[in-house]
N, C-alpha and C positions, 0 to 999 in steps of 0.2 A: 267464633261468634258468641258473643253475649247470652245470656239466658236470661236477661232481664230486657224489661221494656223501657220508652222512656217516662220517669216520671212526669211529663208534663201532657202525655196522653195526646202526644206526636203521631200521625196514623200516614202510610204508605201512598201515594196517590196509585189508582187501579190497582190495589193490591187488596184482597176483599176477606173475610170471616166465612167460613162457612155456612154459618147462619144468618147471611143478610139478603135481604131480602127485597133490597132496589139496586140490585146490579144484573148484569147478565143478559144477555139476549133476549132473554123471556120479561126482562121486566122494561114496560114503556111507559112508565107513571111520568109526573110533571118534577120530578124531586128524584134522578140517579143519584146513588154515592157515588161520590169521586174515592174511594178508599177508606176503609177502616180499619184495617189491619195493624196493628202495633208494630212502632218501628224500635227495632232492637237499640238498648242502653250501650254506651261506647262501653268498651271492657273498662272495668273498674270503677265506672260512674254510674248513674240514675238517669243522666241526660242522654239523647241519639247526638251521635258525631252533628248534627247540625248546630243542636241547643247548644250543646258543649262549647262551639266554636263563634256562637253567636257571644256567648256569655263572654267567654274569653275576648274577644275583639271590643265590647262594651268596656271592658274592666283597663282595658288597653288606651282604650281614649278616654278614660274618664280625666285624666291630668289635662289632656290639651283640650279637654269641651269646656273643663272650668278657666282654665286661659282663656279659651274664645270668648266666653261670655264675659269676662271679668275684662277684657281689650275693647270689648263693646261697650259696656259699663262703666267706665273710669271713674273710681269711685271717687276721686279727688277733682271732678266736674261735673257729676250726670246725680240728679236727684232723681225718686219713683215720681212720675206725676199722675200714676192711677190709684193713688194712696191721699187722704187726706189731708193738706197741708196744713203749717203753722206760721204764724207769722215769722220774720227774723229782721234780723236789725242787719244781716248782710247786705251792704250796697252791690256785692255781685250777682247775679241769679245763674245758677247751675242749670246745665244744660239738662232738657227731662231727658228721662230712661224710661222706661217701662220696670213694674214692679218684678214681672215674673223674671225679668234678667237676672236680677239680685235674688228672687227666692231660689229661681234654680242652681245658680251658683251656689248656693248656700243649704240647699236640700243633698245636693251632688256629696258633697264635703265631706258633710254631716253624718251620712248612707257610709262613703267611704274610711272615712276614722270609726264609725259603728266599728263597721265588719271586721276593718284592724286592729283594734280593741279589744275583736272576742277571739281572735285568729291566735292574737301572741298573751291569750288569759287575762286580759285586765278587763273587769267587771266595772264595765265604766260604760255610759252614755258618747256617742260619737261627738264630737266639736264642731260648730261651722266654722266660718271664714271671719276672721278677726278683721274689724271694724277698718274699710278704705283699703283692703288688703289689696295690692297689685298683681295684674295677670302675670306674672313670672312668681311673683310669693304663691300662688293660690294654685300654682302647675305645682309648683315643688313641693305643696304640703298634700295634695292629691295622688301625687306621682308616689310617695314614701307610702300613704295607706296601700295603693292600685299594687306596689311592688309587693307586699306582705300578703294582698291575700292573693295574689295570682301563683305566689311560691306554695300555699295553702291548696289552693282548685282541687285538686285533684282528692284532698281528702275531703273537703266541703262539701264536694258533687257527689260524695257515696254517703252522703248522710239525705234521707230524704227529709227532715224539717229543714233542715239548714240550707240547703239547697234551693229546693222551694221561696224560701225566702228570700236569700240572694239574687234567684233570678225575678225577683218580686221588684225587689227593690233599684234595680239594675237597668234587665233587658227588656223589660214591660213597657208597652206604650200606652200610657191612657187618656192619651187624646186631648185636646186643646188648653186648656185650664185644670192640671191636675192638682188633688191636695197637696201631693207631696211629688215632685219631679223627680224622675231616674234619668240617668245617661242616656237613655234611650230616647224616651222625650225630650232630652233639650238639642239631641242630635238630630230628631226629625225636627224640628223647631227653626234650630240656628245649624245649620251645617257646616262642619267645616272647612276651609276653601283647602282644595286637594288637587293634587296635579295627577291624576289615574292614566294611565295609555291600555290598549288594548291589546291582548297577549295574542304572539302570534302561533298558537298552539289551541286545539280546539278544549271546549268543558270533559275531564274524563268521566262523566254525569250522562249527558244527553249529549257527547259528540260532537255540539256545537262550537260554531267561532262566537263566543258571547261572554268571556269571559276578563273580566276589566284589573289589571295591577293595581294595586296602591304600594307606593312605597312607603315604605317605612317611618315612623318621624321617632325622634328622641329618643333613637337607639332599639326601637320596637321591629319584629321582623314586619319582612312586607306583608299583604295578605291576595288571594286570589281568592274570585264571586264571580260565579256564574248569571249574567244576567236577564238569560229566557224565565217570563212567569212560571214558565213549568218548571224548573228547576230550580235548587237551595245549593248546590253544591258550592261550597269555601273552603278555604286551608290558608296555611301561613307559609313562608319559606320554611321554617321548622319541623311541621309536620312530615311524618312518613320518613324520617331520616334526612330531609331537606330535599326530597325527589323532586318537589314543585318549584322550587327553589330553580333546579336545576334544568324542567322541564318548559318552564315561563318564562327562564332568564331574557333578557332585551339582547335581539339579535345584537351583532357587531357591524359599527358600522362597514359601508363599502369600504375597503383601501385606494385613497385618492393619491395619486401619484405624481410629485410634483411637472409644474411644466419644463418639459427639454427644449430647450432651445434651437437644438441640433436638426431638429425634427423639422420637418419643413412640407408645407400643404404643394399642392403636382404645381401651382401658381407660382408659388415661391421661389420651389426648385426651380423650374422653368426660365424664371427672373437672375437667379443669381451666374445661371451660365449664358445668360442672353440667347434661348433658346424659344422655341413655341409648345405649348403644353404638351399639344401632341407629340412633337418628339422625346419629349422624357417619357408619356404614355409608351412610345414607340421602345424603347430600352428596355423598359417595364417588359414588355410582349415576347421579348428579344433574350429574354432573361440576362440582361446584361448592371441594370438596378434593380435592389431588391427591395420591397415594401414592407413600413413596418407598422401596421397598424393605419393602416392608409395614409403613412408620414415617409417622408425621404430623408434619410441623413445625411444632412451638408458634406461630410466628407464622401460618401459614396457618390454624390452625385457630381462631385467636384471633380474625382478620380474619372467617372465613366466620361464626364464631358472631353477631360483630358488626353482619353485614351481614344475617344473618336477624334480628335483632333488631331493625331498621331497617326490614324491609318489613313484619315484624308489625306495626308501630308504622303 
């Protein structure tokens, strides 16, 4: 266990301080804590295994939220129409967008070429999205920063300025109209469309069945999120040696077995020895046909008709 907290002053639910003073049986005020106790930093970082993994899953989709935005955007049709306009001599009129599509796209970028920047030493301002850039260009020049500093995390996250800042810049939501958009915001914003199923394994958290798969896109592991309010617990396939991986896999399907022909319903049978149900019932009883799955085999029942046809005789 860690002997650090987390830097972002992440606090335990019901888990309390010694010295506080609205919890406990004895306290009935209008304002209980819900927990203030410091939740321990993942070994080797500043952030609790949650931050850690929240950061990390942001840093993850940062490629495909500037794709989504920039698919929604096409910047070779969609002009901002909550921006000022000017005249133009174009006889076509571009289809509006909204401004914040374009800034966030281009705040996302910008954050992420930063960070890249200072991860592999060049002392250099982050770049936005070059002028009409297409959602596949603008995946791939985010996906190139996102891969640089995720190889980084781990020493970024045991720095506490740089840290702080990262996850400032990143996994922060601030809300409807921000100065500067993070991943986070423009993923609470414009979601993006995800085929999740539900694991058939409970939260190892809170025990519960609430816990939703995503698979993976563009080569990224998948991720598992517990989804009771009370609970944060997540991981990846990767985590823990890939235990989750292994624990959440998607059952197999049933093995459907082709149709036999041979197999034949008590009617069938019945029919093909010009017989009456009951009497193939009756062999059945008799132990003279045997059942396979509540089917008869053409040749078995072909054989016993035979064969009673022989002691009539």
């Amino acid at each position: 266990m860690s002997d650090r907290y987390c830097i972002r002053g992440c606090t335990a639910r019901d888990s309390h301080l010694a010295a506080c003073e609205r919890s406990g049986n004895d306290y009935d005020g209008p304002n209980p804590c819900r927990g203030c106790a410091p939740v321990d930093a993942r070994e080797g970082v500043l952030l609790c295994e949650r931050c850690y993994r929240t950061l990390r899953r942001h840093l993850e989709d940062a490629a495909d939220v500037v794709g989504h935005l920039r698919s929604i955007a096409d910047p070779t049709k969609a002009a901002a129409y909550d921006r000022i306009r000017v005249q133009s001599s174009s006889i076509e009129i571009p289809a509006p967008v909204a401004a914040d599509l374009i800034d966030a796209s281009n705040d996302i970028t910008t954050t992420m070429n930063m960070w890249a920047n200072h991860v592999a030493g060049e002392d250099r301002p982050g770049a936005g999205l070059a002028a009409g850039a297409m959602a596949d260009a603008a995946h791939d020049v985010v996906r190139l920063a996102a891969d640089v500093i995720l190889d980084d995390l781990d020493h970024l996250a045991n720095d506490s300025h740089q840290i702080e800042a990262l996850c400032e810049g990143v996994m922060v939501v601030n809300g409807a109209a921000p100065d500067v958009w993070t991943v986070a915001d423009a993923a609470v914003r414009w979601p993006l469309e995800d085929s999740p199923r539900w694991a058939q394994a409970a939260c190892p958290e809170c025990d519960l069945m609430a816990v939703r798969v995503q698979p993976g896109r563009s080569g990224r592991p998948s991720r598992y999120r517990c989804t009771t309010s009370e609970c944060d617990w997540e991981a990846n396939s990767q985590d823990d040696g890939g235990l989750w991986a292994a624990v959440f896999a998607e059952p197999a399907p049933p093995e459907v077995r082709p149709h036999d022909p041979s197999l034949l319903t008590l009617v069938a049978a019945a029919r093909l020895v010009h017989r009456e149900p009951g009497t193939v019932r009756g062999w059945v009883k008799a132990g003279d046909l045997e059942v396979h799955l509540g089917r008869y085999r053409e040749a078995d029942v072909l054989a016993t008709a035979a064969r009673k046809r022989g002691e009539a005789a």
